[in-house]
N, C-alpha and C positions, 0 to 999 in steps of 0.2 A: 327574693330569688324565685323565681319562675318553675314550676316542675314541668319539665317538660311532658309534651305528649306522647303516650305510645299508644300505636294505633292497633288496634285489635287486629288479632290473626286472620289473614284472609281465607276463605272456606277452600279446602285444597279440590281441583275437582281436573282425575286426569282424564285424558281424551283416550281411548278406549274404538279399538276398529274392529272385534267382532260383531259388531252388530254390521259390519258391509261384507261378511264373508260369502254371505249368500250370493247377492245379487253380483261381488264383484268376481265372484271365481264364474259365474255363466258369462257374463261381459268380457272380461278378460278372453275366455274359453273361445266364445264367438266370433271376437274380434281377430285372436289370433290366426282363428280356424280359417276365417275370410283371406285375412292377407296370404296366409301361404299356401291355401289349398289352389284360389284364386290365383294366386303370381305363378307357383308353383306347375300348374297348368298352361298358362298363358307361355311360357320358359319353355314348358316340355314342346309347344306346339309349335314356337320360336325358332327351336333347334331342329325341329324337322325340315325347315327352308318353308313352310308356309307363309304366304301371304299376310301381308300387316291387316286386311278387313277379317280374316281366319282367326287372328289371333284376338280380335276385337272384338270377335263373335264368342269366340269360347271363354271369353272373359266375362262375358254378359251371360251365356248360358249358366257358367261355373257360380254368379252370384246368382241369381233366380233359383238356380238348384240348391246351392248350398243352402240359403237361407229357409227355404222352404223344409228341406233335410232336417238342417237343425231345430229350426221350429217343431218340427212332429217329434224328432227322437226326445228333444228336452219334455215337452209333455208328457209323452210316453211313460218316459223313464220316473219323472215327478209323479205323475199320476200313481203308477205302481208304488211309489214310496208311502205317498199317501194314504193306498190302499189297505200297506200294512201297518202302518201305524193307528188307522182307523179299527184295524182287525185287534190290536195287541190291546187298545184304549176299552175295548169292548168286552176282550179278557177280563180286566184290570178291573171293572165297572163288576163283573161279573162275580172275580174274587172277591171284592168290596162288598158285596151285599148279600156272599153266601158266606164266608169266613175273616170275619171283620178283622179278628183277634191274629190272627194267623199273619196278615197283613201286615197288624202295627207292627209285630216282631220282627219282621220281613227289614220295614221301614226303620227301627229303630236300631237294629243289624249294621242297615246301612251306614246310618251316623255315625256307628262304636268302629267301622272301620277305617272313614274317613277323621278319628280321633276323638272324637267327643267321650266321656267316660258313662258309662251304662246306664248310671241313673237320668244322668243329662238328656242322653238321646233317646229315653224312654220318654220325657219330657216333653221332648222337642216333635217327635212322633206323634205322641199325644195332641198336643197343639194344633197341628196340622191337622192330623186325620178330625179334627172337629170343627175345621173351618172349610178348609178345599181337600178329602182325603185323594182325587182319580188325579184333582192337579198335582200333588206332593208327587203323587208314585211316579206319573207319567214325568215329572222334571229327576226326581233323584233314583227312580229305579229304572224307566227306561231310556232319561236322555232324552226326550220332546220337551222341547221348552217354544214357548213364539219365535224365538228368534229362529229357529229351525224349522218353523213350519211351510209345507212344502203347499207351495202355490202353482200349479202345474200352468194355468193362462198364462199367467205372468213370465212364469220361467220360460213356458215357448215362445212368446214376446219379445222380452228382453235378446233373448239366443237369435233369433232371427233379426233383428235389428243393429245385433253387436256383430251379427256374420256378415251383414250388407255394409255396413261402415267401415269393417273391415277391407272388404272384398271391393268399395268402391275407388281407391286412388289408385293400385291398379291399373283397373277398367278404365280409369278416366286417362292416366298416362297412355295409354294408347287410344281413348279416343285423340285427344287433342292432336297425337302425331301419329299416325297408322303407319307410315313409313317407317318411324324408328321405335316401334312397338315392341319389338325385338330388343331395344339396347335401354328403353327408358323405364322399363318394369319395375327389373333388379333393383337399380337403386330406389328407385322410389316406395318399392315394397320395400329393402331392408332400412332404409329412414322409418315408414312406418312404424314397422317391428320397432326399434330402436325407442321412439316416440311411445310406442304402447306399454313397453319394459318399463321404460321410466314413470307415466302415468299410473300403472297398475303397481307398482310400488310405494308410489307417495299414497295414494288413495289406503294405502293399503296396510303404511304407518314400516314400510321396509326400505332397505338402501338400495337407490336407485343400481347401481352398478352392474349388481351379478344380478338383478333381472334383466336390464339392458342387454347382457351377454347372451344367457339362456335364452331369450327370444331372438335376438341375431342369428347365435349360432345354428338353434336348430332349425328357422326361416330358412337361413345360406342352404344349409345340407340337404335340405328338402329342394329346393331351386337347383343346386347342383346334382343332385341324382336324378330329379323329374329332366334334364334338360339333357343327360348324359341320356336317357334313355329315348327321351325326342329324338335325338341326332342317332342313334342307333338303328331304332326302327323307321324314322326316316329316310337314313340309307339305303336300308334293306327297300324299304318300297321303292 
């Protein structure tokens, strides 16, 4: 009789989506930001009784700007972050090599509260501080790790590119018809929206659903307030 085979355990290995937080929360950001600042505009200009080449223009000015917007503020903002964490890293470097001692306790504090028991994470401190002691701190005492490091080019990059992508079906629903620039927006922005809920979810390891909503909903709201206040001050002029 024959023993059968049993086949060895297969290495478990699960799929893991913080490592896209970064890039996908500016793309996400960008994109959004295009479709509705851009629709949202083009709506308001819509309901003032302007012209379909008016509304086509402010649709093209709204992406050139935007993305440019976005571009500088995301640098901007990355830069500054990087600034201080390059400040805090220099702390850190600085503690390290005028209170060594002072540090590992610091460090090995850390581990006794995240559970390890005292002698362990004197241990475990130890270990560290004799291989990489500014990488230990900077990942377990101030929370910089690569996966968080801030890339300011990049981040204005990606944000201006996720804002024109955004901001171009839109633009382009009213090229293709300037005449019904007015009525072909809407939907085409809230499919967008719709399309980006669901993308930025799956990327993103979440249920399509209630982001599909959250992006609809607050697209619509924005299109319905920018377009109530078009047809207002329209009036009035």
């Amino acid at each position: 009789m024959t023993t059968p085979r049993v086949e060895p355990p297969r290495p478990h290995h699960a799929v893991h989506y913080v490592n896209r937080v970064g890039w996908l929360r500016a793309a996400v950001l960008g994109a959004n930001d295009g479709i509705v600042s851009t629709a949202s505009l083009m709506t308001g200009i819509a309901a003032s009784g302007a012209t379909g080449e008016s509304i086509l223009l402010s649709g093209i000015a709204a992406l050139v700007a935007g993305a440019m917007s976005m571009a500088a503020g995301e640098y901007v903002s990355v830069s500054a972050q990087s600034d201080t964490e390059r400040a805090d890293l220099a702390k850190e470097k600085k503690a390290l090599a005028t209170q060594p001692h002072a540090e590992w306790e610091e460090l090995r504090d850390i581990y006794v509260e995240r559970g390890l028991d005292r002698d362990l994470a004197g241990q475990v401190a130890t270990q560290l501080m004799a291989t990489d002691p500014l990488g230990a701190h900077a990942r377990d005492e101030l929370g910089i790790s690569d996966l968080s490091t801030p890339r300011p080019v990049q981040a204005g990059l990606a944000s201006a590119a996720s804002f024109a992508c955004g901001a171009a079906p839109p633009v382009v629903a009213a090229a293709i018809a300037p005449s019904l620039a007015g009525i072909s927006v809407v939907p085409v922005s809230l499919l967008c929206l719709l399309l980006l809920g669901y993308v930025g979810a799956r990327l993103g390891g979440a249920r399509p659903g209630r982001s599909m909503l959250r992006t609809f909903f607050w697209g619509a709201l924005a299109m319905a307030v920018t377009a109530v206040a078009g047809h207002l001050f329209g009036a009035a002029i």
